[in-house]
C-alpha positions in Angstrom: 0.0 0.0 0.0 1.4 3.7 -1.0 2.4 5.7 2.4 -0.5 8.0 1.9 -3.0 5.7 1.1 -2.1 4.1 4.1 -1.7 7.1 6.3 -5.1 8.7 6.1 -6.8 9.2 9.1 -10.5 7.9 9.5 -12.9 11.1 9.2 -10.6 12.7 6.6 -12.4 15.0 4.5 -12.7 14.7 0.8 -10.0 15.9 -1.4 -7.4 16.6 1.7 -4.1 16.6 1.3 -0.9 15.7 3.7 3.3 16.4 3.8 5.5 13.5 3.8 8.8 14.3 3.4 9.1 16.5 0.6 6.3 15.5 -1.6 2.4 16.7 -1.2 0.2 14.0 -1.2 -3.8 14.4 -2.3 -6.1 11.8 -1.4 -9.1 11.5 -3.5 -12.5 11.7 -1.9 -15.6 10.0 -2.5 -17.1 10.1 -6.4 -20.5 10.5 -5.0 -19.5 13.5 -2.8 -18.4 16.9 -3.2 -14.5 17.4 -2.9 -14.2 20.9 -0.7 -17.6 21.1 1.6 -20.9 21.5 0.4 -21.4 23.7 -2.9 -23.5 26.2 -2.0 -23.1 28.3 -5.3 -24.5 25.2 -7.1 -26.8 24.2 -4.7 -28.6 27.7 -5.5 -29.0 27.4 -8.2 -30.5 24.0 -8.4 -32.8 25.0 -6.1 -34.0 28.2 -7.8 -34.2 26.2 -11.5 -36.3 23.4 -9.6 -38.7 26.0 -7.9 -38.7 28.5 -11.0 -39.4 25.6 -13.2 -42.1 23.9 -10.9 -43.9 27.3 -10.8 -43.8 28.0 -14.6 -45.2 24.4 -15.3 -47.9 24.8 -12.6 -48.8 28.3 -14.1 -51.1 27.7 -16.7 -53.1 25.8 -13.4 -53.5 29.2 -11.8 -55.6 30.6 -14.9 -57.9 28.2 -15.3 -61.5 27.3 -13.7 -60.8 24.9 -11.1 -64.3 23.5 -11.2 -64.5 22.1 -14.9 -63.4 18.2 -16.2 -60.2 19.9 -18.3 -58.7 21.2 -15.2 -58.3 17.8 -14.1 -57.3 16.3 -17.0 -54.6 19.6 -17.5 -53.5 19.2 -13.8 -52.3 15.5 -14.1 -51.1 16.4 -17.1 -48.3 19.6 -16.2 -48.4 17.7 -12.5 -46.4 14.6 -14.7 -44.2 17.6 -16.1 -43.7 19.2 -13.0 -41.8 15.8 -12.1 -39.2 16.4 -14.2 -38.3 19.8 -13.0 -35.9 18.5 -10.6 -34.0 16.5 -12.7 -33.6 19.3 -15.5 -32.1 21.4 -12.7 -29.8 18.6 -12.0 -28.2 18.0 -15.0 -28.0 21.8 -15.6 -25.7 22.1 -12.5 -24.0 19.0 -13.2 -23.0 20.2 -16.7 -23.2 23.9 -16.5 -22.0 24.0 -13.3 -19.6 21.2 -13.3 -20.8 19.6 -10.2 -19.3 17.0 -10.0 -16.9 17.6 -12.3 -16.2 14.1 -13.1 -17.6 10.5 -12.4 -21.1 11.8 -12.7 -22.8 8.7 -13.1 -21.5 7.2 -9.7 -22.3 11.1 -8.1 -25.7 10.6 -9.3 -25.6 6.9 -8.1 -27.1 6.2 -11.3 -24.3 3.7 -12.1 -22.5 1.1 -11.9 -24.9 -1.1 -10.4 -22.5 -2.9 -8.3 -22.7 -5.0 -6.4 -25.7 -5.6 -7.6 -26.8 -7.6 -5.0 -27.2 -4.9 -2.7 -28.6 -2.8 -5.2 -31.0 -5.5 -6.3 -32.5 -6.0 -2.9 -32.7 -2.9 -1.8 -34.7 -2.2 -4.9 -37.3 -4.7 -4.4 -38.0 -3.9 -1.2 -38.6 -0.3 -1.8 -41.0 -1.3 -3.8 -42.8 -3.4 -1.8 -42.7 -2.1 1.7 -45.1 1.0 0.1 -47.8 -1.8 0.3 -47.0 -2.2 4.1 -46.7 1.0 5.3 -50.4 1.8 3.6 -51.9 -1.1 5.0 -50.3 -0.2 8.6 -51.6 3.5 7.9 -55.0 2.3 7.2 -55.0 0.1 10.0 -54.0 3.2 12.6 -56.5 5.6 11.1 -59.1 3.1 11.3 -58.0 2.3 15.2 -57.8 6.2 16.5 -61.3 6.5 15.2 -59.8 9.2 11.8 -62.3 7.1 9.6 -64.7 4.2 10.4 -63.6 1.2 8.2 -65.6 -1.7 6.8 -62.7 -4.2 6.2 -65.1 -6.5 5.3 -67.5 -5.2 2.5 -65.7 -2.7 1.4 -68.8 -1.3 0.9 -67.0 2.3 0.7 -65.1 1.4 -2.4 -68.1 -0.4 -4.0 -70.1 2.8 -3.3 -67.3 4.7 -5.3 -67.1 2.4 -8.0 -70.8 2.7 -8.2 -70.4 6.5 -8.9 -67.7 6.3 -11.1 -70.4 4.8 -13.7 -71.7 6.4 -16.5 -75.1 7.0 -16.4 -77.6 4.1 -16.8 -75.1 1.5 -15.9 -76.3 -1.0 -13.7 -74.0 -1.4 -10.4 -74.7 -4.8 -10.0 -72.4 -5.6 -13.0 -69.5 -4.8 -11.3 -67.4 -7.8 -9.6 -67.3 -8.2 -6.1 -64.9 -5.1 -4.5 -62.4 -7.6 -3.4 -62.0 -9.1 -7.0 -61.3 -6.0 -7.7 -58.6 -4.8 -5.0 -57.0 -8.1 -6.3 -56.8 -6.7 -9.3 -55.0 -3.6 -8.4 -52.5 -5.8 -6.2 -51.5 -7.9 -8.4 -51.4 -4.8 -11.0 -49.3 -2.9 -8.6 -45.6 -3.9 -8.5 -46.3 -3.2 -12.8 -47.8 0.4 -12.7 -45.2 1.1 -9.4 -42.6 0.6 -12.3 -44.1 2.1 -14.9 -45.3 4.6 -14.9 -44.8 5.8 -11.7 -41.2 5.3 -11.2 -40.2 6.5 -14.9 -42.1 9.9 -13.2 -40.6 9.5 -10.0 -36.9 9.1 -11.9 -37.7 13.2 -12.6 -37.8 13.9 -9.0 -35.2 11.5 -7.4 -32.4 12.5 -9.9 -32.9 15.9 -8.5 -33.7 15.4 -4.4 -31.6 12.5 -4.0 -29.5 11.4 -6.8 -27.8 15.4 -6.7 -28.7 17.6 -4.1 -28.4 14.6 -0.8 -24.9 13.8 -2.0 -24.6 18.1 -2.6 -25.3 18.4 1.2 -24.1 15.5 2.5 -20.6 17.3 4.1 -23.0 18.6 6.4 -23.8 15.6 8.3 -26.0 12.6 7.0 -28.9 14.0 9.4 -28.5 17.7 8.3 -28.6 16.6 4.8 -31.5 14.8 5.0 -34.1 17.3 6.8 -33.0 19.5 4.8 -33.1 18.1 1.4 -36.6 16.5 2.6 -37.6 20.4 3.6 -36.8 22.2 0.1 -38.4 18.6 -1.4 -41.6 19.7 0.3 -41.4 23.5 -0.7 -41.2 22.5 -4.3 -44.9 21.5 -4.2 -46.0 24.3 -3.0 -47.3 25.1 -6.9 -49.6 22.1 -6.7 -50.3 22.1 -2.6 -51.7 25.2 -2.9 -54.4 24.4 -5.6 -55.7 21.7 -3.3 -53.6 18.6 -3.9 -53.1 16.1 -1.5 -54.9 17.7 1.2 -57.7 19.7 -0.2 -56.2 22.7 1.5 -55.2 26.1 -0.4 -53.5 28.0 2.3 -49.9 27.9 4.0 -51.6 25.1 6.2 -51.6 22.7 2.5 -47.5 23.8 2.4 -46.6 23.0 6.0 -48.2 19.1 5.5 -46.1 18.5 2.6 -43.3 19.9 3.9 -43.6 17.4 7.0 -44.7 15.3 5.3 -41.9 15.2 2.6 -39.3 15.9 5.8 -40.4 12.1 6.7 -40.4 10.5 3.3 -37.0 12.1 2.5 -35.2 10.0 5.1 -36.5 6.9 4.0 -35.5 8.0 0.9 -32.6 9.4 1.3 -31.8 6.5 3.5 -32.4 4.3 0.6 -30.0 6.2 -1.5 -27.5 6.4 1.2 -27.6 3.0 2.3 -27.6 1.2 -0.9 -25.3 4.2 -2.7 -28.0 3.7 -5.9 -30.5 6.0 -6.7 -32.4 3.6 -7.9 -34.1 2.4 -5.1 -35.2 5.5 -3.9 -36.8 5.9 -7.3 -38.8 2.7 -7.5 -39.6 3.3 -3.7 -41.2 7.0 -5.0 -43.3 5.5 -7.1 -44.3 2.4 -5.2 -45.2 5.3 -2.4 -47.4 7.0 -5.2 -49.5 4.2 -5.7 -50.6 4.0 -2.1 -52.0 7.0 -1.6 -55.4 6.4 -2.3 -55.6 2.8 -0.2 -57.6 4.3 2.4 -60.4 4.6 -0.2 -60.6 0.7 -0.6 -61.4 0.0 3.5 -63.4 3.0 4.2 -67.0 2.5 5.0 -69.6 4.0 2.7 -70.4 7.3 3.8 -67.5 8.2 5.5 -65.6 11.5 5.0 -61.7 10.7 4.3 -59.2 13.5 5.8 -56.1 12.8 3.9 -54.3 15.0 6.8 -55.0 12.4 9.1 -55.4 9.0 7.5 -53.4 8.7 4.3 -49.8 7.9 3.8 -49.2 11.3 3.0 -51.2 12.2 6.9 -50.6 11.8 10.2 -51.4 7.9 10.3 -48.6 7.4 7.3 -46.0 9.7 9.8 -46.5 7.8 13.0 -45.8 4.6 10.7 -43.0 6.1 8.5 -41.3 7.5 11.7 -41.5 4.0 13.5 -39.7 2.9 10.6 -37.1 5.5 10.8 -36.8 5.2 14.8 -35.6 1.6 14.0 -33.1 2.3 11.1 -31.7 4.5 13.8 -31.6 2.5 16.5 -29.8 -0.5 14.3 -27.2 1.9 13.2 -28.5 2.0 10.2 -27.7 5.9 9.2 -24.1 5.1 9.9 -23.6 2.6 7.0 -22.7 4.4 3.3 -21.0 1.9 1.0 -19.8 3.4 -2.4 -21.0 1.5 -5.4 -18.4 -1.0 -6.2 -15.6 -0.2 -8.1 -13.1 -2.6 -11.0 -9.9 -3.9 -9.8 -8.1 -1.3 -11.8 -10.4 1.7 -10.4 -8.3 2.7 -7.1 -10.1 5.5 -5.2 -6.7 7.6 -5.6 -6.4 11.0 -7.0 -4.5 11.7 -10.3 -1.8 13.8 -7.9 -1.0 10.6 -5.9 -0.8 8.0 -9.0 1.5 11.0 -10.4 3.8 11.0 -7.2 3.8 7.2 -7.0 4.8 6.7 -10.6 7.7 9.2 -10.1 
């Protein structure tokens, strides 16, 4: 092993450098983080290109009638654009920018996907546990009295599915409701991929395949509130037209934000954890397609406050922060593996393959 490979110090910083003898030796720091602290120049401006682009999607939104058909059809619509907003700004300070300046792939944890194993499994299970966690939230709301449930009948869905028929359509041709939640599990691992994480791949290049790594010489805790925090701000186009909790005030903003505070440690664990974005994308869109579980046990009749009993509510939190409490307690925040590297790709900086050859 070269003397300065072998004498850095654990908790080194990236890209330090230390005397021996007479020569100046540079070790290399991590691909997927930033050599020389946190780039706060670039982190700027990501986060006014995510936010200014967010709001100039959402615009057209502002001008039109909420009350008609179109304005549905035009919200999901720029809302799918809107996901992309993130990503844009990513690339723009990755290539305008320069940050990284090189190995941008493996910055972005985009690739390699080694080992794969790890990356594999981590994978899968994002895109499973979504299922969980709903179910769990579902369960909660149900037992703090939030929403009465009929686990039985389902009879809330069926009354839903009922008035989702056109006109003149006999109810009593649709299946059974629990034919059809079968249908939408078995359906769900498919439309978590696609399309949901192919939209989710917008966001998560931006929140955590750029700016988590960005702000990760800050502290893996610091880096995640507040990555999860600016994640939540960025709805704000869409929050404040109603979306997810029917509100159109500050109060709409501050969920999110909580809400997204929460979601961006799992997520950001994910991505930390595994050192592959990819999980964390799957696991966005898995999360996508539980919010509207609640709607399957309800009991006819009830009204559903998605502050308090969805995934994206208070019932998802409790939940989502059990989860987190656990991670913590096993260590788990304190683990981040690099993705894995060729024999012939030493972690070394072109200064110290320079000295060593000379």
């Amino acid at each position: 092993m070269h003397p300065a490979a072998r004498g850095r110090r654990p908790g080194r910083r990236a890209g330090a450098c230390r005397v021996s003898g007479e020569r100046r030796f540079c070790v290399a720091g991590r691909a997927d983080r930033p050599a020389g602290g946190v780039p706060w120049p670039a982190v700027a401006l990501f986060v006014v290109l995510a936010f200014g682009l967010a709001w100039l999607v959402a615009l057209p939104l502002w001008t039109m009638d909420r009350g008609t058909q179109s304005f549905t059809l035009v919200f999901g619509l720029l809302a799918m654009v809107m996901m992309c907003t993130p990503a844009i700004a990513a690339l723009a300070v990755t290539f305008v920018m320069r940050v990284p300046r090189r190995e941008r792939l493996r910055f972005l944890g985009m690739w390699p996907l080694r080992p794969a194993k790890r990356v594999v499994w981590f994978t899968v299970a994002a895109l499973f546990a979504p299922l969980l966690v709903g179910l769990l939230a579902t369960a909660l709301a149900g037992l703090f009295g939030w929403v009465r449930l009929d686990v039985a009948g389902l009879s809330g869905f069926a009354q839903a599915n009922a008035a989702a028929l056109p006109p003149g359509v006999d109810a009593s041709l649709l299946p059974d409701p629990w034919v059809l939640v079968g249908v939408q599990l078995a359906l769900f691992p498919v439309l978590a991929l696609i399309p949901n994480s192919i939209l989710g791949l917008g966001e998560e290049l931006g929140w955590r395949g750029w700016l988590l790594p960005a702000l990760r010489p800050l502290g893996v805790w610091p880096a995640l509130l507040l990555s999860g925090a600016i994640w939540g701000l960025w709805h704000a186009p869409l929050t404040l037209l109603g979306h997810n909790y029917g509100l159109t005030d500050w109060r709409g903003v501050a969920l999110m934000t909580v809400n997204c505070v929460f979601l961006g440690i799992v997520f950001g664990w994910l991505r930390l954890r595994s050192a592959s974005v990819w999980p964390a994308v799957v696991g966005h869109g898995a999360l996508n397609g539980t919010g509207g579980m609640i709607v399957w046990f309800a009991a006819a009749g009830e009204t559903i406050r998605p502050e308090l009993v969805t995934v994206a509510g208070v019932a998802g939190w409790i939940v989502i922060g059990a989860l987190i409490l656990v991670l913590a307690l096993t260590g788990q925040f304190g683990r981040e593996p690099e993705l894995g590297r060729k024999p012939d790709q030493p972690r070394v900086s072109a200064a110290m393959r320079s000295a060593a050859s000379g």
